[in-house]
Backbone as JSON, one array per atom type, in Angstrom:
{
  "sequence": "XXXXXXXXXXXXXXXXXXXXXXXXXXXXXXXXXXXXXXXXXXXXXXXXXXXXXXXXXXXXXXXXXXXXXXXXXXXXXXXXXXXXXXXXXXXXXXXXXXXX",
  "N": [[4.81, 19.2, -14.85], [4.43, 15.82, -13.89], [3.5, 12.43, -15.34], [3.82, 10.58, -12.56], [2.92, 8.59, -10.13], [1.77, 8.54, -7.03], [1.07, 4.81, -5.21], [-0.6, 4.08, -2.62], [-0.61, 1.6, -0.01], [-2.74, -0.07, 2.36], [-2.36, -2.36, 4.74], [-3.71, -5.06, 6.64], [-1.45, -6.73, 9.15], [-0.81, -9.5, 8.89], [-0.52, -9.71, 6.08], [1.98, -8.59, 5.33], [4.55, -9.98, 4.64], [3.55, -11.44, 2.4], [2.67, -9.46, 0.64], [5.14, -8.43, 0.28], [6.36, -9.8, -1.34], [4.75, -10.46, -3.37], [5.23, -7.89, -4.98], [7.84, -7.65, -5.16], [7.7, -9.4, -7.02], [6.88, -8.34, -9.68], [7.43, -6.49, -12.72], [8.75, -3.75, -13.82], [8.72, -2.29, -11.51], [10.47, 0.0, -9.74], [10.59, -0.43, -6.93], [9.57, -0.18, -3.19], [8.56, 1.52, -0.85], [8.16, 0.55, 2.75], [6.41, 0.4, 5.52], [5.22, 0.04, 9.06], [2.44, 1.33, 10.82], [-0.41, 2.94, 12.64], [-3.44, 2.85, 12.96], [-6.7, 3.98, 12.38], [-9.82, 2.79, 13.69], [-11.64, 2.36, 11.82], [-11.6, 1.34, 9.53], [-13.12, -2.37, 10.01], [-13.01, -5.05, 12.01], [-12.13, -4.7, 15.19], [-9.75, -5.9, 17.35], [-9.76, -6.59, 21.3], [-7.53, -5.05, 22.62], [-7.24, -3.59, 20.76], [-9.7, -2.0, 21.25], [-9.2, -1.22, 23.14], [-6.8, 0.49, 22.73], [-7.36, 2.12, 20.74], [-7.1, 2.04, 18.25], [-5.63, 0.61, 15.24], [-3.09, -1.78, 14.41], [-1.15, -1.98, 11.12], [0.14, -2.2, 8.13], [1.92, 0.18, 5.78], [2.07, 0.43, 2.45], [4.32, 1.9, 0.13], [4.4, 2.58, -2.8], [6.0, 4.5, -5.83], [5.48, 5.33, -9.36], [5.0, 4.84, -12.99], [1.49, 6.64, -13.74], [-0.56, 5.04, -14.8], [0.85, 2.71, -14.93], [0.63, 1.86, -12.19], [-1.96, 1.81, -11.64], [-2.62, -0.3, -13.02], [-1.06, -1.88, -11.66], [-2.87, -2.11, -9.14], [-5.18, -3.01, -10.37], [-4.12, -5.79, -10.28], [-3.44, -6.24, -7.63], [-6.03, -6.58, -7.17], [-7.08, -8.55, -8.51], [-5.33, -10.31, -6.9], [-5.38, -10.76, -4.0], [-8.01, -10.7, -3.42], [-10.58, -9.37, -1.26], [-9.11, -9.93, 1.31], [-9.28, -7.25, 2.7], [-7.44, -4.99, 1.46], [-6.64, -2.08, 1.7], [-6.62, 1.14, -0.25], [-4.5, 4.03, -2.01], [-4.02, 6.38, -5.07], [-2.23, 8.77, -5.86], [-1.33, 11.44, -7.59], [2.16, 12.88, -8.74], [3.84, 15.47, -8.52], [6.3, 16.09, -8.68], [9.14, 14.42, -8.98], [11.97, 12.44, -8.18], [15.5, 11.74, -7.7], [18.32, 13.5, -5.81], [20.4, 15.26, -7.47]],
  "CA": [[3.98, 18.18, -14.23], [5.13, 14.58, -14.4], [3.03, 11.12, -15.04], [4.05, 9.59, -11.8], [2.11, 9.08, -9.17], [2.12, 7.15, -5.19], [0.41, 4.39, -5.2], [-0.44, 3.97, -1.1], [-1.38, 0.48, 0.0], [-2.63, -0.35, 3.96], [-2.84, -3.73, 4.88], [-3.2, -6.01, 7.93], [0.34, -7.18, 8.88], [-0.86, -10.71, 8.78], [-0.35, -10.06, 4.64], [2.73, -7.99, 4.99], [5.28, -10.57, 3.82], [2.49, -12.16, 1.05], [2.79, -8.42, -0.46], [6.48, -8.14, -0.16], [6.68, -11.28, -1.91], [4.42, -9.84, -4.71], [5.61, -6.61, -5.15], [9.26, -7.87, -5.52], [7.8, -10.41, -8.26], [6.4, -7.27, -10.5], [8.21, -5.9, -13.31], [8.68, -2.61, -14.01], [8.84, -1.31, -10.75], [12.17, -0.31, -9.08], [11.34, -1.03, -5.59], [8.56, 0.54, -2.3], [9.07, 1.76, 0.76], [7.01, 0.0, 3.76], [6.33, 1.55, 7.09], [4.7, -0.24, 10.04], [2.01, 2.1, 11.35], [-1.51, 2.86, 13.71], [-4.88, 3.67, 11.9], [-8.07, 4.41, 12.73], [-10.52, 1.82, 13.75], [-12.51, 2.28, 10.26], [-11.67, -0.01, 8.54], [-12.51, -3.46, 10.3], [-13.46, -5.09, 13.52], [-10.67, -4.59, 16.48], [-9.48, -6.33, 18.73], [-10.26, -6.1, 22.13], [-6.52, -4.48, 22.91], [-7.18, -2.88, 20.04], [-10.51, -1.22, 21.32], [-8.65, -0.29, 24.41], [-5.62, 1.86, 22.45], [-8.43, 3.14, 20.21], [-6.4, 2.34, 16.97], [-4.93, -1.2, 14.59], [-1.46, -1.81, 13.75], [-1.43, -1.9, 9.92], [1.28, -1.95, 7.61], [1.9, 0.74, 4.65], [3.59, 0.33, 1.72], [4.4, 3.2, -1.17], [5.49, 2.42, -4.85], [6.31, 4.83, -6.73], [5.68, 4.75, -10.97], [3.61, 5.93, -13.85], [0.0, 6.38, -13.22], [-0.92, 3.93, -15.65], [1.36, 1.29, -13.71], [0.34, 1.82, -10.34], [-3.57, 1.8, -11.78], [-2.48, -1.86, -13.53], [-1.07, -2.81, -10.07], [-3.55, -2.13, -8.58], [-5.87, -4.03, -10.7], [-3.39, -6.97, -10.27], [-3.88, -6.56, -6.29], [-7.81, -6.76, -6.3], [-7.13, -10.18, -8.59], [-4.26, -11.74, -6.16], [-5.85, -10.46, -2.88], [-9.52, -10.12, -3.33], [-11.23, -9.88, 0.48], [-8.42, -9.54, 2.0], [-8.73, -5.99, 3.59], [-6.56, -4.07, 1.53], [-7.16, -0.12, 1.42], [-5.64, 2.14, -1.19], [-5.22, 5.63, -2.71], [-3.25, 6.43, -5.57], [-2.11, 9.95, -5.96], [-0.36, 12.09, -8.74], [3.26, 13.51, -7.98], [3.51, 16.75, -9.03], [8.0, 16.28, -8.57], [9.55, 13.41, -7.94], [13.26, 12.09, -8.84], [16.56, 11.81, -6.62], [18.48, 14.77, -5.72], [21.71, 15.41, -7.89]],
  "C": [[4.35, 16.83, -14.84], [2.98, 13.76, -14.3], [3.32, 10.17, -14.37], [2.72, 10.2, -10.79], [2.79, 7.85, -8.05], [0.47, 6.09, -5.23], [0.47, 4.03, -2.99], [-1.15, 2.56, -1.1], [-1.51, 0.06, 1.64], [-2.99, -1.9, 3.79], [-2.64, -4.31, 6.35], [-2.22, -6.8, 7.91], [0.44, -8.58, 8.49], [-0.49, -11.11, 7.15], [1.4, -9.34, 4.32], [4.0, -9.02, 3.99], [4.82, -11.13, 2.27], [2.62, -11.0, -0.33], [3.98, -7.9, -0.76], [6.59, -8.9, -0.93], [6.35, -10.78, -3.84], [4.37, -9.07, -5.44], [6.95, -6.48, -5.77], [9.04, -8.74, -6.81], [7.43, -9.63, -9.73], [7.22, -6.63, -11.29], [8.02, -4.4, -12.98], [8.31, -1.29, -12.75], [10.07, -1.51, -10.05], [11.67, -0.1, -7.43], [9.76, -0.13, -4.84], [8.84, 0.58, -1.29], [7.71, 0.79, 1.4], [7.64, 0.38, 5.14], [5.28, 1.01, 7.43], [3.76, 0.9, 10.5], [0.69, 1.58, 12.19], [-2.59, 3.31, 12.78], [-5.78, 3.94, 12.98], [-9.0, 3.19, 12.73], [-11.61, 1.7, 12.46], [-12.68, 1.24, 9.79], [-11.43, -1.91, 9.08], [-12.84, -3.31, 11.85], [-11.96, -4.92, 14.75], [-10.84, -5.46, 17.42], [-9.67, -6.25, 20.03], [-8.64, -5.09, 23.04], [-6.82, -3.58, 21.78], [-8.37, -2.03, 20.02], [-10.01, -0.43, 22.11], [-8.06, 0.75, 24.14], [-6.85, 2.7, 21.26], [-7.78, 3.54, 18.73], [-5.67, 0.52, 16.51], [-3.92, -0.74, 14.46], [-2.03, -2.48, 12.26], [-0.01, -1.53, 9.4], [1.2, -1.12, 5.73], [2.67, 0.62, 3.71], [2.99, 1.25, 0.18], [4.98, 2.66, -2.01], [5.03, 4.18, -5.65], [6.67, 5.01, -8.07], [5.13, 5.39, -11.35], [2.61, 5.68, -13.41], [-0.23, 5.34, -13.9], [-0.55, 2.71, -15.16], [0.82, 0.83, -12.51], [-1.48, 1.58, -10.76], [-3.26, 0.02, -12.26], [-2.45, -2.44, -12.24], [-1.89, -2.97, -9.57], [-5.26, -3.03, -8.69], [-5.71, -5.79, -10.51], [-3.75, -7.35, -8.7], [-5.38, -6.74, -6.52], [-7.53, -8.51, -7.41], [-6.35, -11.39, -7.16], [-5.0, -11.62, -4.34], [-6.99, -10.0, -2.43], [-10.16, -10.54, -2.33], [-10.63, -9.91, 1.06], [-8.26, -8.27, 2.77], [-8.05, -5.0, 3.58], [-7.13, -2.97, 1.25], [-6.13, 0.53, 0.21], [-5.59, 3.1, -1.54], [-3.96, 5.44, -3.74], [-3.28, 8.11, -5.73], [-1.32, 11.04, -6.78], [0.49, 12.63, -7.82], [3.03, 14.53, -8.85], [5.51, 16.94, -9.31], [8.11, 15.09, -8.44], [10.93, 12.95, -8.94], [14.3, 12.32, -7.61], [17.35, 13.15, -7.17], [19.74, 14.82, -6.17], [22.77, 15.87, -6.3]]
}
């Protein structure tokens, strides 16, 4: 069992570049995937196109680190982006490393 974990982060796209920006300015992490996706009307008023499809566009983005990191980050996001709308989970890996 390792000490990494996924940190998951949803956000309205209107921040997507604001969190590439600040994600790339962060030490000690080598890098996060981000993936465009559809949610669930939960979180947040919709649009009126967006009552119609019965779902938001929202953008995800994964880092990958120690727990301890991704729990700092994450403290670092509720300072730089507090009220902004972002969602999160963080989640232990149980494997993780590239494949010889």
């Amino acid at each position: 069992m390792s000490d990494q974990c996924l940190l998951v982060l949803i956000t309205p796209p209107a921040l997507e570049e604001a969190l590439v920006d600040f994600l790339l300015e962060q030490e000690g992490f080598s890098g996060f995937s981000l993936l465009h996706i559809d949610g669930s009307p939960a979180h947040g008023a919709l649009t009126l196109a967006e009552q119609v499809t019965g779902r938001k566009h929202q953008v995800m983005f994964q880092v990958h680190a120690g727990c301890a990191d991704t729990r700092e980050l994450v403290a670092q996001l509720h300072e730089a982006f507090r009220g902004a709308g972002l969602h999160y989970w963080i989640t232990p890996l149980i494997e993780a490393g590239p494949l010889p």
